[in-house]
C-alpha positions, -999 to +999 in steps of 0.1 A: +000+000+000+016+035-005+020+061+019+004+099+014+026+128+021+026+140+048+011+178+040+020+192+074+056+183+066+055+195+032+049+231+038+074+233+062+108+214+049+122+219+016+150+199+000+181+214-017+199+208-046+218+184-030+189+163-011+195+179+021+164+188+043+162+226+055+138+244+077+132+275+093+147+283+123+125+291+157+118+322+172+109+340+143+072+346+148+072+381+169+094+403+192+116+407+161+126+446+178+139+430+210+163+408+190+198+420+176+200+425+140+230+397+143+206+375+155+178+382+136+201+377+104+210+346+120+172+334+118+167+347+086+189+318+071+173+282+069+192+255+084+199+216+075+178+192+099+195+172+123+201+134+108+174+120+134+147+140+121+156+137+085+152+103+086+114+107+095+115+138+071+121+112+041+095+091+062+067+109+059+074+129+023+073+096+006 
């Protein structure tokens, strides 16, 4: 039987060009005056998933 993607999942990971799975980093949601432009640049970037989690990333996108 096949398994449906996961839609939740979808919207928030993407994969690069190289198959690595990125997300958006937390915190980014309000109180962006109280944070350091350093750190809000910081947030701004997306970041490669941890190798636990990317294995049920693949998991539940295929």
């Amino acid at each position: 039987m096949k398994h449906k993607t996961h839609k939740g999942m979808k919207k928030r990971i993407r994969v690069s060009g190289t198959g690595k799975f990125m997300r958006r980093r937390a915190h980014r949601s309000h109180y962006k005056l109280a944070k350091g432009s350093n750190s809000w640049s910081r947030l701004k970037r997306d970041v490669e998933s941890s190798k636990g989690d990317s294995k049920k990333i693949r998991k539940l996108l295929s």
